[in-house]
C-alpha positions in Angstrom: 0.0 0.0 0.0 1.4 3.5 -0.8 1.3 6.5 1.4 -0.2 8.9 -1.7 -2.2 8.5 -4.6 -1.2 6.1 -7.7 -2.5 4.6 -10.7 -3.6 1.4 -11.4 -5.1 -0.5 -13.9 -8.2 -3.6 -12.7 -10.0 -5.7 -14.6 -9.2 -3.7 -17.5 -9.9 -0.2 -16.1 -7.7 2.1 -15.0 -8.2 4.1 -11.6 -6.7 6.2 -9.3 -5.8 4.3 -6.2 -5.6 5.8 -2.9 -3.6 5.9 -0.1 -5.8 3.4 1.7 -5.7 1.6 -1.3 -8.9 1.9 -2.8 -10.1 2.8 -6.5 -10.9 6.8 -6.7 -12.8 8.0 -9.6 -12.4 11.5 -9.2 -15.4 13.6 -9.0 -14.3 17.4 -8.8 -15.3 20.7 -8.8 -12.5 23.3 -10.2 -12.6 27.2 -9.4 -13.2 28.2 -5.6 -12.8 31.5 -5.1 -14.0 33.6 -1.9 -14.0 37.1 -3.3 -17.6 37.3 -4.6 -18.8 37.2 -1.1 -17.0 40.7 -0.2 -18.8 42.2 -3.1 -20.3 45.8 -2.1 -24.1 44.3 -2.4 -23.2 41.1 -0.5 -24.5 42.1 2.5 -21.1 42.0 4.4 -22.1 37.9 4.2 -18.1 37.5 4.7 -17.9 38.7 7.5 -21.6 37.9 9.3 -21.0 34.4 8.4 -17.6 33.6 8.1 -16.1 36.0 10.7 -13.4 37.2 8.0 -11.9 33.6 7.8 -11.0 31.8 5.8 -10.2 28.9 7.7 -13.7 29.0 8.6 -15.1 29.2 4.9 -13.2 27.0 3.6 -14.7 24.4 6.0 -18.0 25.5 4.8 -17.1 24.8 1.2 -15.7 21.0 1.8 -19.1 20.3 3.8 -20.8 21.8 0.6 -18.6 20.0 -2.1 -19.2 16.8 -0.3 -22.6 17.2 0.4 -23.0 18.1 -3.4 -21.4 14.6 -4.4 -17.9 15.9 -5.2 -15.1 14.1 -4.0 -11.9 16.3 -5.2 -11.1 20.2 -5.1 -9.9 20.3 -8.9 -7.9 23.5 -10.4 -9.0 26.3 -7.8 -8.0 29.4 -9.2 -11.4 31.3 -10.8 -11.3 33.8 -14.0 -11.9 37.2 -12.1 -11.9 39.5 -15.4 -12.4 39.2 -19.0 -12.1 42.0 -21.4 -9.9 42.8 -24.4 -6.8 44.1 -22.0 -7.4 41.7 -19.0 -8.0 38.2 -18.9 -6.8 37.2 -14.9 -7.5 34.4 -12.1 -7.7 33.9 -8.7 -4.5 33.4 -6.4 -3.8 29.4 -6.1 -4.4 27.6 -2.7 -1.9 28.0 0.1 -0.9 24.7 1.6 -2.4 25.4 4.9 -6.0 26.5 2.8 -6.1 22.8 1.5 -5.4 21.2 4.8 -8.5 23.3 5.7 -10.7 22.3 3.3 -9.3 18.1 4.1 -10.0 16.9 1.1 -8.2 15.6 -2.0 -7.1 17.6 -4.3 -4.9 18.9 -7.6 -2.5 21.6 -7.5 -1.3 23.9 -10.7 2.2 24.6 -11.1 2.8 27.7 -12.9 6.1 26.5 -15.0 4.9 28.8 -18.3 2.0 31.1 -18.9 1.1 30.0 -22.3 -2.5 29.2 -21.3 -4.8 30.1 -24.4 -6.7 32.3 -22.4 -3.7 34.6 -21.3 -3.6 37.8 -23.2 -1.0 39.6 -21.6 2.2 37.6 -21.2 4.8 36.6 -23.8 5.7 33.3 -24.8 8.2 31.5 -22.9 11.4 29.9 -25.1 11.5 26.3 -24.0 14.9 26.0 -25.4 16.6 28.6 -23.2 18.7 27.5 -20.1 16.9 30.0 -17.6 13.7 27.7 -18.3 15.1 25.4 -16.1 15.7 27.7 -13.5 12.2 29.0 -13.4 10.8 25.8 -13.4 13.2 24.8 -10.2 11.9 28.0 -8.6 8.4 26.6 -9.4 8.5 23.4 -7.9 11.2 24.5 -4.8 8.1 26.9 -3.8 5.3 24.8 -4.1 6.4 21.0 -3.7 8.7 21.3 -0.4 5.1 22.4 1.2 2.9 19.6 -0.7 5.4 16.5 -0.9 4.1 15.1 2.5 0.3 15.7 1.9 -1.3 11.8 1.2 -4.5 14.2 0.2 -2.7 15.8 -2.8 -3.5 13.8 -5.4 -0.9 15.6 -8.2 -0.1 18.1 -10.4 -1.1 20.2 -13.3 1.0 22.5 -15.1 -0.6 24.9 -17.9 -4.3 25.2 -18.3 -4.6 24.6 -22.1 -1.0 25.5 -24.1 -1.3 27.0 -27.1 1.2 24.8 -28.4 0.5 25.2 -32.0 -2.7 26.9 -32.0 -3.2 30.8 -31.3 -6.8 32.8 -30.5 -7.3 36.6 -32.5 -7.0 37.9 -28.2 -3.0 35.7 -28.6 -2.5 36.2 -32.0 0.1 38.9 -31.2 2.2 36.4 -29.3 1.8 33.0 -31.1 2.1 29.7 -30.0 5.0 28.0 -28.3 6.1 26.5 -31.2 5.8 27.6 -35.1 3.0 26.0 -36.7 4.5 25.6 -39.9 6.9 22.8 -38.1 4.0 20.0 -38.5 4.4 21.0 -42.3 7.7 18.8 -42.7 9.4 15.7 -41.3 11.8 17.8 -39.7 9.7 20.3 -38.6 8.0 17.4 -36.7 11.3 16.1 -35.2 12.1 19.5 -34.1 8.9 19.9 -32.3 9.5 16.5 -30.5 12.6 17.4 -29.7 11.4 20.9 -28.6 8.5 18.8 -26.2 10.2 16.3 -24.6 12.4 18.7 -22.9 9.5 20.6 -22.0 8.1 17.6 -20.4 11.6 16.2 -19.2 12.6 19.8 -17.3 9.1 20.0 -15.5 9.4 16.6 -14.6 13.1 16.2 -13.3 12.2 19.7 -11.4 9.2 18.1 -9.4 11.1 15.2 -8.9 13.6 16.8 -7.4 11.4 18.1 -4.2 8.6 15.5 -4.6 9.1 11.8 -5.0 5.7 11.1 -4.2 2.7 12.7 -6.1 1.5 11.9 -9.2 2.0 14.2 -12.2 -1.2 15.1 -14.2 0.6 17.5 -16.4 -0.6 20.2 -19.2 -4.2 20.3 -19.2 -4.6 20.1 -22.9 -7.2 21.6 -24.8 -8.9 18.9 -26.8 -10.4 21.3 -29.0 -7.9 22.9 -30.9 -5.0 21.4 -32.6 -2.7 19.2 -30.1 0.0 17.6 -32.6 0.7 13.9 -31.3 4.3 14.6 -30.5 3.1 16.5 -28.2 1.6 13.8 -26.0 3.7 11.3 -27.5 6.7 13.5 -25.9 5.0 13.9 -22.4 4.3 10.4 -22.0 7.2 8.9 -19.6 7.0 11.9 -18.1 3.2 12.1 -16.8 1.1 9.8 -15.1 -2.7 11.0 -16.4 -3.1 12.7 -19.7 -5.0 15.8 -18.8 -8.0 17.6 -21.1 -10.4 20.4 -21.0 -13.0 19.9 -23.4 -16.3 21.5 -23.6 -18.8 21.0 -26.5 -22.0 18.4 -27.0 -21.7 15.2 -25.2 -20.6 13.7 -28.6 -18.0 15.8 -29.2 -16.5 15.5 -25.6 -16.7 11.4 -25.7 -15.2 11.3 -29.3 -12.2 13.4 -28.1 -11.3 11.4 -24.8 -12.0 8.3 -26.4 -9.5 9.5 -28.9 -6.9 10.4 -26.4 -7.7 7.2 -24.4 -6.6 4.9 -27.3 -3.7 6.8 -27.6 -1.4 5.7 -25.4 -2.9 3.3 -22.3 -2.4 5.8 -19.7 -5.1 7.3 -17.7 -7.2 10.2 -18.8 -9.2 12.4 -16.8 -11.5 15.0 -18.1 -10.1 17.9 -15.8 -12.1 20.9 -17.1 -15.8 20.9 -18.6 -19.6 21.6 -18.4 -22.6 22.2 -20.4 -24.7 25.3 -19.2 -28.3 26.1 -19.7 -30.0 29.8 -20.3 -33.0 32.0 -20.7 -31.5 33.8 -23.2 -29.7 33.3 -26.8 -26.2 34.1 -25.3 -23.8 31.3 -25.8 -21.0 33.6 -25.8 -17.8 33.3 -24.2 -17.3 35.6 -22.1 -21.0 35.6 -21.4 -23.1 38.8 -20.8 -25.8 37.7 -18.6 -26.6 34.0 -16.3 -26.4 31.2 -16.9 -27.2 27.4 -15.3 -25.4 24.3 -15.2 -26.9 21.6 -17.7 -27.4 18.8 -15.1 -28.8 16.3 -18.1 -25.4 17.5 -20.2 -23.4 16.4 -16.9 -25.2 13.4 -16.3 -24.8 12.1 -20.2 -21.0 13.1 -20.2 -20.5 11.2 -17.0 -22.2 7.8 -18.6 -19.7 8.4 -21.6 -16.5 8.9 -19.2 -17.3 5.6 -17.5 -17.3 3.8 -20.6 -14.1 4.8 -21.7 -11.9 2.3 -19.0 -9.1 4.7 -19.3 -11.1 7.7 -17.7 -10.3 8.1 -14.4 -12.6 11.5 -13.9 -14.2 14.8 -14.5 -14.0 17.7 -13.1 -16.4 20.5 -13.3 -16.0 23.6 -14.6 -18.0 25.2 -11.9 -17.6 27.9 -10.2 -18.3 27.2 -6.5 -19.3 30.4 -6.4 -20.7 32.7 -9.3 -18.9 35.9 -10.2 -19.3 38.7 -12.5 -16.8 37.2 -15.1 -18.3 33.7 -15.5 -22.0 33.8 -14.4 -22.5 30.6 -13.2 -21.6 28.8 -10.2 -23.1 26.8 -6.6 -23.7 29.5 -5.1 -24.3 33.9 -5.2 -22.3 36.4 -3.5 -24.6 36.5 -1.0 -23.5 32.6 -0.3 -27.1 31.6 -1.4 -27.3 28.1 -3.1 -28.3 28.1 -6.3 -31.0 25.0 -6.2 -31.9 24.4 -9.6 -27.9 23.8 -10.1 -27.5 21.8 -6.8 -30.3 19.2 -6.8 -29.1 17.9 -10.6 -25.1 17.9 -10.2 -25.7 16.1 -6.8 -27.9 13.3 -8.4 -25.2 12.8 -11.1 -22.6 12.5 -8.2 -24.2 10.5 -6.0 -24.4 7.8 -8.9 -21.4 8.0 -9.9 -20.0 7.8 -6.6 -22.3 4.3 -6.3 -20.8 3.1 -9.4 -17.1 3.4 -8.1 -18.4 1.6 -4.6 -21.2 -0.5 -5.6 
């Protein structure tokens, strides 16, 4: 029996394994973010209720999340602003905020900032030696703290690299690699070559503070372009091949089935959700609110567990709803949002039979 969380494949399906030794299909919720309930027209609710603590809220929010069905606190940090000139999260989770909260959970290292929704920062060059510095920095500050935590279930890096692909908000900045390489053979080679160390530095710099928690890596965006040697280059370097993908439930099984065939490694779903309006906005970022498709959820889950290399999904909540996203758990006033609630928790609590029947 191990002390932290592994992977293991039984009977032909893959799981996470925890430190008890039991099969964990992970059932999370990602973006938890206090802020909303210090807006001006929250009533002070912060403070009535939570007596300016966050010890004290956090607490609150595990009791809620496992309540709802959710058995993992995913990526935390929550999209604050959107607009042409500012596109910015949420602060990441102290150490001493997850051992409030006591539940499993993933952790974001920050090694580069080429997230597809970043707007502001340059690309890093992968090929330059103060990479490797950064990324020591990264994982000195962060692992040191988490290595002993048997709740810490592992690591992301970047939330969706543009590793090819660009947006018209990035288009000033490109991608982390040219394009144009997946034209040639040698362009291809060069972009393996260009990966793997990517993938090698990030891992040799975790390993050298953290022995013991699993790596989930880049959280790939399954709907753009992701060249395969890109994940063919991360694969002895991560444990779980990690995806956002949003979309129709067809769309969404197609691509993780696709990625699950791939390679036989675990996948895990780690960013997704299907909303539900009153209104014709389907933008992104929306203009007015919106509520979590519980049928959408329920339909993607059925399609996860089918695929024996899924190991889970996490939502794209937010715990809390906020000005930039619109759609969360719960209001800045801390209200639950019941039409939200009573659907995501039925989904969960069936899943959560299926993986202890």
């Amino acid at each position: 029996m191990a002390d932290f969380y592994t992977t293991e494949k039984q009977g032909g399906r893959w799981w996470f394994i925890t430190p008890d030794g039991a099969p964990f299909w992970s059932i999370g919720m990602n973006h938890i973010d206090s802020a909303a309930l210090r807006s001006i027209d929250s009533d002070d609710v912060w403070n009535r209720e939570f007596g300016n603590s966050h010890e004290h809220w956090l607490r609150a929010v595990a009791d809620d999340l496992q309540d709802w069905g959710f058995n993992t606190i995913g990526w935390t940090q929550e999209v604050v602003i959107i607009t042409q000139g500012y596109h910015r999260h949420s602060r990441p989770f102290t150490y001493e905020e997850y051992q409030w909260a006591a539940m499993p959970y993933c952790h974001l290292l920050p090694f580069t900032e080429a997230h597809q929704w970043q707007v502001e920062v340059r690309m890093p060059d992968l090929m330059r030696a103060d990479f490797e510095e950064w990324c020591d920095y990264v994982a000195r500050d962060a692992c040191v703290r988490l290595r002993d935590d048997p709740k810490l279930i592992g690591y992301f890096y970047c939330d969706c690299p543009q590793w090819v692909h660009t947006s018209p908000d990035t288009k000033w900045r490109g991608s982390l690699v040219d394009p144009a390489l997946l034209e040639s053979e040698a362009g291809r080679r060069e972009l393996s070559a260009i990966a793997e160390r990517y993938y090698r530095v990030t891992h040799d710099a975790i390993r050298r503070y953290d022995p013991n928690h699993l790596i989930l890596g880049d959280r790939w965006e399954a709907n753009a372009v992701l060249p395969d040697e890109v994940v063919r280059a991360a694969l002895p370097y991560v444990n779980v091949l990690s995806f956002q993908c949003f979309g129709t439930v067809e769309n969404i099984a197609t691509k993780m089935r696709h990625w699950a065939n791939f390679a036989d490694k675990p996948v895990l779903l780690a960013d997704a959700a299907g909303h539900i309006r009153s209104h014709g906005d389907t933008r992104w970022p929306p203009t007015a609110d919106r509520l979590h498709d519980a049928d959408h959820y329920r339909q993607v889950m059925d399609a996860l567990w089918d695929i024996p290399q899924c190991v889970g999904y996490h939502l794209c909540g937010a715990y809390i709803k906020n000005n930039a996203r619109k759609s969360g758990f719960r209001d800045h006033t801390n209200s639950q949002i019941n039409e939200t609630v009573a659907g995501i928790r039925a989904v969960n609590t069936e899943m959560q039979r299926r993986q202890n029947p």
